[in-house]
C-alpha positions in Angstrom: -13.1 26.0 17.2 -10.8 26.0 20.1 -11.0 27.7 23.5 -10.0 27.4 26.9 -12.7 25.8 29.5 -11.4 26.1 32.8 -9.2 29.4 31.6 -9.2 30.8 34.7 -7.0 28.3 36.1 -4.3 28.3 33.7 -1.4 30.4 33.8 0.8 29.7 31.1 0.7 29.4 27.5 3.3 25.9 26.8 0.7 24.2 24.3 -0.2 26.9 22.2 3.5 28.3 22.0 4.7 25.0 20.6 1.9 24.9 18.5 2.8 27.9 16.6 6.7 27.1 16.8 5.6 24.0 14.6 3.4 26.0 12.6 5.6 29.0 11.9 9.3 26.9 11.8 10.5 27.2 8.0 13.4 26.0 6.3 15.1 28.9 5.9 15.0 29.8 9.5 17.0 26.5 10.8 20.7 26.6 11.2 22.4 25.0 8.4 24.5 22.6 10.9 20.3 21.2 11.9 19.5 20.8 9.0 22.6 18.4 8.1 22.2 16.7 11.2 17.8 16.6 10.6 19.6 14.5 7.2 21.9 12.3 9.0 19.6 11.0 11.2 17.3 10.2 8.5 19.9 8.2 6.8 20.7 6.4 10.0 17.0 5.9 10.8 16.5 4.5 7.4 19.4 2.0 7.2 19.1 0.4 9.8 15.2 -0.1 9.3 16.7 -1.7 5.8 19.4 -3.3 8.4 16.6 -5.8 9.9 15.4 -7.0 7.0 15.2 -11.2 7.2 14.5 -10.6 11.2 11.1 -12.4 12.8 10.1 -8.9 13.7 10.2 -7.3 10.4 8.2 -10.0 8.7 5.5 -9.5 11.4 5.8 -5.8 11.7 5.3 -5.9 7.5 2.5 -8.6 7.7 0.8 -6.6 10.2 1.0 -3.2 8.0 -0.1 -5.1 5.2 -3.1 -6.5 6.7 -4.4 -3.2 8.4 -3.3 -1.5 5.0 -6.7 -0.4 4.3 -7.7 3.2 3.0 -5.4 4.8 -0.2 -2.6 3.0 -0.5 -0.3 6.3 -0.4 2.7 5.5 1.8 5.5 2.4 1.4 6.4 -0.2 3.3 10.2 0.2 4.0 12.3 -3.3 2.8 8.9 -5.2 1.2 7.8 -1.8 -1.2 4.0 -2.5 -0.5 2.0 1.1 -0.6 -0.7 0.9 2.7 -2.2 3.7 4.5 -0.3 6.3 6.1 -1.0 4.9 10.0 -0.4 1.1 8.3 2.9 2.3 7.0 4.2 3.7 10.2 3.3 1.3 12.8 5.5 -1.1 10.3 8.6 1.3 9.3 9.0 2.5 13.3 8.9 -0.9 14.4 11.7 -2.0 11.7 13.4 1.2 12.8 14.2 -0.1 16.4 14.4 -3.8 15.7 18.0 -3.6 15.6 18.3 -1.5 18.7 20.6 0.6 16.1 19.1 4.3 15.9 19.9 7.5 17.7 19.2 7.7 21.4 18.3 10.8 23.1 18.3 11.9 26.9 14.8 10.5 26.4 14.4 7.6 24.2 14.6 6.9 20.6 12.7 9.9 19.1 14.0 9.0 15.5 12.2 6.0 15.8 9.0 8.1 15.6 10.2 11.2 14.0 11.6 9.6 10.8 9.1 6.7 10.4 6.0 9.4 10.6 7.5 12.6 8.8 8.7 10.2 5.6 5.4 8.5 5.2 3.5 11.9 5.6 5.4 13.9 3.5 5.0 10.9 0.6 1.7 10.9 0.9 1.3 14.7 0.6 4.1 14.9 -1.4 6.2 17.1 0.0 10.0 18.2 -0.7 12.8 17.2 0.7 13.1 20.9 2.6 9.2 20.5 3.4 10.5 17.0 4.8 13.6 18.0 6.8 11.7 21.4 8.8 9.2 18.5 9.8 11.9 16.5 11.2 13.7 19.4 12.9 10.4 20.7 14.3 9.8 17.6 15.5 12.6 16.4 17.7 12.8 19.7 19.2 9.1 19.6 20.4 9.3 16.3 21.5 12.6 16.7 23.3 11.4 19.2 25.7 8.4 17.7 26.5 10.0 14.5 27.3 12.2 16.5 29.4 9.3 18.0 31.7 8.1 14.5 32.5 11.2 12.9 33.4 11.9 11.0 36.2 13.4 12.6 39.4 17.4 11.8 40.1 16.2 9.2 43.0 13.5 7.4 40.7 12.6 3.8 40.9 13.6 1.8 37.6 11.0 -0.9 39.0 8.2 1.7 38.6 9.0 2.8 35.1 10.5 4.6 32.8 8.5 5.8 30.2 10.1 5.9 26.9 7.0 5.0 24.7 4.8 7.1 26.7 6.3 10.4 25.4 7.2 8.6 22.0 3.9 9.2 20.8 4.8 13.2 20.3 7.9 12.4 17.9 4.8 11.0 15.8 2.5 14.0 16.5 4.8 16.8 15.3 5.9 16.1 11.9 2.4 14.6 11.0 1.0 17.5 11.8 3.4 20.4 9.8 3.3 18.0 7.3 -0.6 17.8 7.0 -0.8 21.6 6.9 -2.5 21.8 10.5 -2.8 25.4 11.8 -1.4 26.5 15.0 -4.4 25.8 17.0 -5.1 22.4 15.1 -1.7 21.4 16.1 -2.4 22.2 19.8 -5.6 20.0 19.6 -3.1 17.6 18.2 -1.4 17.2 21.0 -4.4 16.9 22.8 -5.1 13.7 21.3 -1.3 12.8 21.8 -1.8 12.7 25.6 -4.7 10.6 24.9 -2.9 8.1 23.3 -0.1 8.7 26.2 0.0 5.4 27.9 0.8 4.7 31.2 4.3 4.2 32.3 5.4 0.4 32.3 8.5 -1.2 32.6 7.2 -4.4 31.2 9.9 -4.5 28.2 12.4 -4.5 31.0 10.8 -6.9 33.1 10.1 -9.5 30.1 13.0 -8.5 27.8 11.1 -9.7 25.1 10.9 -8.8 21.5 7.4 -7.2 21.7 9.4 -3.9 23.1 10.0 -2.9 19.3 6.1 -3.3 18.6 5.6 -0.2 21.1 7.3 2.3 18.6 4.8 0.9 16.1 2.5 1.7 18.2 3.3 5.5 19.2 4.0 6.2 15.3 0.3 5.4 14.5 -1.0 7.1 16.8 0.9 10.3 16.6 -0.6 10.3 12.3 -3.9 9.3 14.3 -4.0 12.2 16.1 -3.4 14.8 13.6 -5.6 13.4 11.2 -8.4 14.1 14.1 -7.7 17.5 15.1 -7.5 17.8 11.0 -10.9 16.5 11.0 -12.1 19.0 13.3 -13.1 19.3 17.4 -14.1 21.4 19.9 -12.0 22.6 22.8 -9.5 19.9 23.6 -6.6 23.1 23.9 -3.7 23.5 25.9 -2.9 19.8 27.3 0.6 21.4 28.6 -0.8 23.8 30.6 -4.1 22.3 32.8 -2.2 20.4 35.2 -5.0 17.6 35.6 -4.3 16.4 32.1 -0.5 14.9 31.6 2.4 16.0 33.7 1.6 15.5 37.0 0.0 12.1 35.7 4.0 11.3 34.4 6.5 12.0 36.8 6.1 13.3 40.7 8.6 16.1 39.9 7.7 17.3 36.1 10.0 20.1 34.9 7.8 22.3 33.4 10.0 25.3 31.9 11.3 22.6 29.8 8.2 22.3 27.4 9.6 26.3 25.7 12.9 26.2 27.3 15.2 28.0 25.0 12.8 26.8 22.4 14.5 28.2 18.6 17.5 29.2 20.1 19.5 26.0 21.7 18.9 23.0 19.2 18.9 19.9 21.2 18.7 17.5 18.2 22.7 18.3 18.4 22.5 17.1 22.0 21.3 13.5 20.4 23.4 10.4 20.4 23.7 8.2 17.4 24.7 4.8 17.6 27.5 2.9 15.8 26.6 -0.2 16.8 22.9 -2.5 16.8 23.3 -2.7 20.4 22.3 -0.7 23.5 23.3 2.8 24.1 25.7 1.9 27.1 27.2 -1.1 24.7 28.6 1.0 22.4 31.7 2.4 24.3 32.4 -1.5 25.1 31.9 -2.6 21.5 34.1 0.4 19.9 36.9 -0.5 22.4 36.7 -4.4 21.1 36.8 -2.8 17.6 39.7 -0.5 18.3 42.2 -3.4 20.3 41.4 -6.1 18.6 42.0 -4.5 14.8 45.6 -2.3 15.6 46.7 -5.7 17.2 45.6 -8.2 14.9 43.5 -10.2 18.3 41.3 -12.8 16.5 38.7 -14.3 18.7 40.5 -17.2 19.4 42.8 -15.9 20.6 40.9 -14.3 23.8 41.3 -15.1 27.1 39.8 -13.1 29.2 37.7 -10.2 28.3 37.2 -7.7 31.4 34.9 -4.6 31.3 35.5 -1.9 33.9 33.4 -0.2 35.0 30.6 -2.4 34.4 27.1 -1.3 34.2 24.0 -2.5 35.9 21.6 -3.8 34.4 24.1 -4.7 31.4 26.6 -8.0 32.2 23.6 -10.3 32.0 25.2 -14.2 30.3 23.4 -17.2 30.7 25.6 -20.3 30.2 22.2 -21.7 28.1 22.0 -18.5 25.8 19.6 -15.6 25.4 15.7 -15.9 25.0 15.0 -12.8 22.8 17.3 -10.6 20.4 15.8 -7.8 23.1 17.6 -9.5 25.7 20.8 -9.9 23.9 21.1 -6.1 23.1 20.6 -5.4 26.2 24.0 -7.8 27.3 27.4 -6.6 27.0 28.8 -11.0 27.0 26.6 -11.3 23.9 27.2 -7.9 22.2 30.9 -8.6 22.6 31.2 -11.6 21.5 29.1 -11.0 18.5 31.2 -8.3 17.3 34.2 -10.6 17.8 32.7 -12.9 15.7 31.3 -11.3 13.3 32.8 -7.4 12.5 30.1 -6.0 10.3 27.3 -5.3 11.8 23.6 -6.1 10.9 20.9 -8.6 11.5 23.3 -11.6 11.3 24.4 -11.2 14.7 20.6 -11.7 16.0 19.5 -14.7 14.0 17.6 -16.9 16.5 20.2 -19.7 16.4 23.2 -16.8 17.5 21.0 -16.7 20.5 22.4 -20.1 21.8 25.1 -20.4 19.6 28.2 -22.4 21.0 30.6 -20.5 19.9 29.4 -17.1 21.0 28.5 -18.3 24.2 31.8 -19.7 24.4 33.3 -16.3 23.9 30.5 -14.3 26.3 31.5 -16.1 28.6 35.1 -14.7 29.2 33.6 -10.9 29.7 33.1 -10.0 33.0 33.1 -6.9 35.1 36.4 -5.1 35.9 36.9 -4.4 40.0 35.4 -0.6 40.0 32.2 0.5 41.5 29.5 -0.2 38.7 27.4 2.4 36.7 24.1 2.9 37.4 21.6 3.2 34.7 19.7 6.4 36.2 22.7 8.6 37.3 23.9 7.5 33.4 21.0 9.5 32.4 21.5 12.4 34.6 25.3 12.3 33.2 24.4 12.4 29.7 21.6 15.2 30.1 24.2 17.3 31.5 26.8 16.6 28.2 28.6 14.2 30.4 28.9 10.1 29.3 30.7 7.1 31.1 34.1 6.3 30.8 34.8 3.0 30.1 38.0 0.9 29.5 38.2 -2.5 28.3 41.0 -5.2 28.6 41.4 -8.4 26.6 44.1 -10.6 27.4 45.6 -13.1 24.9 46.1 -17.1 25.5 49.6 -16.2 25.7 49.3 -13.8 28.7 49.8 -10.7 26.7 47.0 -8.0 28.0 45.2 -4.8 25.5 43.7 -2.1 27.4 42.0 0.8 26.2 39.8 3.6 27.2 36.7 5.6 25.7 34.0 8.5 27.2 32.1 9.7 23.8 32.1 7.3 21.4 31.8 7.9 17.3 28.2 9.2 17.3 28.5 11.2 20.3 27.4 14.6 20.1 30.9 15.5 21.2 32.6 13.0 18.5 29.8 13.1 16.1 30.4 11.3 12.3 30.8 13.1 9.1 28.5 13.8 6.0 31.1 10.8 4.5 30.8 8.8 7.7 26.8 8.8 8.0 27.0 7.7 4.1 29.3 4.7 4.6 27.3 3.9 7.8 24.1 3.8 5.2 25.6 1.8 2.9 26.4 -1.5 5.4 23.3 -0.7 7.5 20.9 -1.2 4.5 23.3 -4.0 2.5 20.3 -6.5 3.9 17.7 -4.9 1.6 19.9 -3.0 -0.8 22.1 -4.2 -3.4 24.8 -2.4 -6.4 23.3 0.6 -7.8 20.2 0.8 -6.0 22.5 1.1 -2.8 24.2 3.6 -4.4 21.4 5.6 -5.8 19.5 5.5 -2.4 22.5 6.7 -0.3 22.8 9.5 -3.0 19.5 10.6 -2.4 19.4 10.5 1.1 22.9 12.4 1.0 21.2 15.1 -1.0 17.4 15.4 0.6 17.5 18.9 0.1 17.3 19.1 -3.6 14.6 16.3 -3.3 11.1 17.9 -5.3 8.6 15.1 -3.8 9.7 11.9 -0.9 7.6 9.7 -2.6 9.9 9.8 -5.9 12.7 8.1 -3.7 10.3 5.6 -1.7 10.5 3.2 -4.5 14.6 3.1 -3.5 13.8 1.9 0.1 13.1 -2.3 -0.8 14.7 -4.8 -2.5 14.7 -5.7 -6.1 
C-alpha cells in the first residue's frame, strides 16, 4: 500500500496524475491521427532494428540477450527469432533499434528506442492486441515526453557537463510495461519510483568517447524500465509520488527543471506529432544535408565522380568532424556529415552497408569526405538547435556540389521528409519498412510483415506476428 511520508511538504499531485493518465488512457479515447502515427513509428522502430542486422553490435546485443535469457522464454529476439525473458529481449531489441542511429528523435532523445522495444515484448508476452499494444505506445511517449521536458537543460547549458538522453530514457521503458502488465494507478506511480532509481547520472561519455557502447545504453534503460514495473507489480510500500518531493529527481537533473511540463496539456496537445523521424541512418542534424545530396545529385544525374567540391552551409558544430585516416567507431561516423555524405554518394540505399567496419577507412569514401566542408556562414550550435526545434522551428541548410567541370548545384531545405511539418505517408512509412528491414527480411515474409505492421489494429495477439520479425 502506498502513501505519502513526508506529505506535508508536497504540494502538487504530478506522479499520481500521470499514473492514472496511463492507467485510464483507452483506445477509443486517442485521436485517430495518434494512433496512425503510434503505428508508423513502430514500423520505423522495427525496420531499422531489422536494418542492423550483420552489424558487430547486433551480434553482441543478441548474444548478450541470449545468455541473460533466463526465466520463460516469452518474448523474441528481433532479426535471430530466439524467445528469452521479457527484460533479456529488450535490452537486445532497443539496442538493435539505435544501432543504425535511424529512429525518430524527439526534443529529448530517442524515446522509440525504448517505447517500441518495451511495449512489443510486453504485449507478446501478455498477449495483448494490437489496440492493447498501440494505447501503450501512445501512453508512453506522451508520459515520457513531458517528463523529459521538466529536466531539460537550461538555454545556456554546458554540453561538457551533460546531456542526459539515457537518463530520462528509462521512462519510455517504464510506461508501456506498466499499462501493458495491468498495473493500477498507484502501482504505476510506484513504477516510476523505481524509474528514478534506475535514473542514472547525466554523462556525456558517448560524446566524449564516440564509441559504439552509446547504443548499449538504450539496452540498458529498456530493461530497466520492464524491471521496474515488474517490482511495483510485485508489491512495495510507500515509494509514491517521485515527481512531486523535490529531493528525489528533478532538482538532481537540471538546475532549472520545468516543472508544469510533467501534466502540461497532458490528453489534450499530443506531442508524439511534435516527434521527428528520420529518413536517413545518420544523425538528426545530418538528415537535411543527406536529403539535399539525394535531391541534386538524382534531378542532375551527379555521380560521385564527378564531385568536386561539396560545401555545407551553415555548418554545424560538433558535426564536420573528417580525419584524413578514417573513423574509429560507426558512432563516430554518424555523428560526421564528410562520412555521412560521402556514404550516401556512394552507396543510395541506405542500411548497415554503409557502416561495415572496412567503410570506416575506406579509400574511396574518404576520398569523397574529404571535399565537404563548411560553407562561409556563422555555424549552428547544437544547444540553440534544440531550443529551435522545441519551439517547431529546425535549421535551414543549403548544400552546394560543384562538378569537375565547374558547373555548381545548390539547394536548400528547413524540415526534411520525417519532419513533423513534412511528415511521410501511411504508403511512405511502408516503403521506408520494406528497405529498412531488407537485411533480415526477404520476398513474402517482407511482404507479409510490412502488412501486418501496416494493419496493427486488427492484430488479436503481438506475439502471432513476432515469428515475422527474423530471417528465414
Amino acid at each position: 500500500m502506498g502513501f505519502r511520508v513526508n506529505a506535508q511538504d508536497i504540494t502538487t499531485n504530478y506522479t499520481q496524475t500521470l499514473a492514472e493518465f496511463t492507467a485510464s488512457l483507452k483506445y477509443e479515447d486517442i485521436p485517430p491521427e495518434v494512433l496512425e502515427r503510434a503505428k508508423h513509428f513502430t514500423m520505423q522502430t522495427i525496420g531499422v532494428s531489422l536494418g542492423a542486422k550483420g552489424l558487430p553490435m547486433t551480434d553482441k546485443a543478441i548474444a548478450i540477450g541470449k545468455a541473460c535469457g533466463v526465466g520463460e522464454p516469452e518474448a523474441t529476439l528481433w532479426v535471430d527469432g530466439s524467445k528469452v525473458s521479457m527484460t533479456s529481449a529488450v535490452f537486445a531489441n532497443s539496442t538493435m533499434a539505435d544501432i543504425l542511429d535511424w529512429e525518430d528523435c524527439s526534443w529529448t532523445g530517442h524515446p522509440s528506442a525504448g517505447v517500441i522495444p518495451v511495449a512489443w515484448a510486453a504485449a507478446e508476452a501478455h498477449h495483448k492486441s494490437g489496440k492493447e499494444f498501440l494505447t501503450a505506445v501512445v501512453a508512453a511517449y506522451e508520459v515520457y515526453q513531458r517528463i523529459a521536458m521538466v529536466v531539460q537543460p537550461p538555454r545556456d547549458w554546458d554540453i561538457m557537463k551533460g546531456w542526459g538522453l539515457t537518463s530520462w530514457q528509462v521512462f519510455a521503458g517504464v510506461v508501456p510495461a506498466a499499462k501493458l502488465m495491468g498495473l493500477s494507478a498507484e502501482q504505476i506511480n510506484q513504477a516510476f519510483g523505481f524509474g528514478v532509481l534506475c535514473c542514472p547520472i547525466q554523462s556525456n561519455l558517448h560524446h566524449i568517447t564516440m564509441s559504439d557502447a552509446y547504443h548499449f545504453e538504450h539496452g540498458f534503460r529498456a530493461k530497466d524500465g520492464i524491471l521496474a514495473a515488474m517490482a511495483a507489480k510485485a508489491g512495495v510500500d510507500n515509494y509514491m509520488d517521485c515527481f512531486d518531493d523535490t529531493y528525489s529527481f528533478d532538482y538532481h537533473m537540471t538546475p532549472e527543471p520545468q516543472r508544469d511540463w510533467y501534466t502540461r496539456d497532458l490528453g489534450t496537445r499530443w506531442l508524439m506529432m511534435e516527434v521527428l523521424i528520420k529518413h536517413w541512418p545518420a544523425n538528426m542534424w545530418l538528415q537535411t544535408p543527406i536529403e539535399l545530396a539525394h535531391n541534386i545529385t538524382t534531378k542532375n544525374g551527379i555521380k560521385p565522380e564527378d564531385i568536386a567540391d561539396i560545401e555545407l552551409d551553415p555548418p554545424t558544430v560538433g558535426r564536420m568532424y573528417f580525419s584524413p585516416e578514417g573513423f574509429n567507431s560507426l558512432t563516430q561516423a554518424q555523428f560526421s556529415a564528410p562520412f555521412m555524405l560521402a556514404a550516401y554518394l556512394l552507396e543510395p540505399t541506405p542500411g548497415p552497408g554503409w557502416f561495415d567496419r572496412a567503410k570506416l577507412t575506406d579509400p574511396k569514401i574518404l576520398e569523397l569526405a574529404a571535399k565537404v566542408h563548411g560553407g562561409p556562414s556563422d555555424p549552428h550550435y547544437l544547444g540553440l538547435c534544440f531550443k529551435g526545434f522545441q519551439n517547431g522551428e529546425f535549421p535551414t541548410k543549403k548544400l552546394t556540389i560543384t562538378t569537375r567541370d565547374g558547373r555548381q548545384y545548390s539547394e536548400s531545405m528547413d524540415c526534411h521528409p520525417g519532419h513533423p511539418r513534412n511528415m511521410l505517408t501511411h504508403q511512405e512509412f511502408i516503403e521506408r519498412f520494406k528497405v529498412q528491414a531488407a537485411p533480415t527480411l526477404r520476398g513474402e515474409r517482407l511482404e507479409r510483415a510490412a502488412r501486418a505492421l501496416a494493419e496493427l489494429e486488427a492484430c488479436g495477439d503481438i506475439a502471432a506476428i513476432s515469428p515475422l520479425l527474423c530471417g528465414e
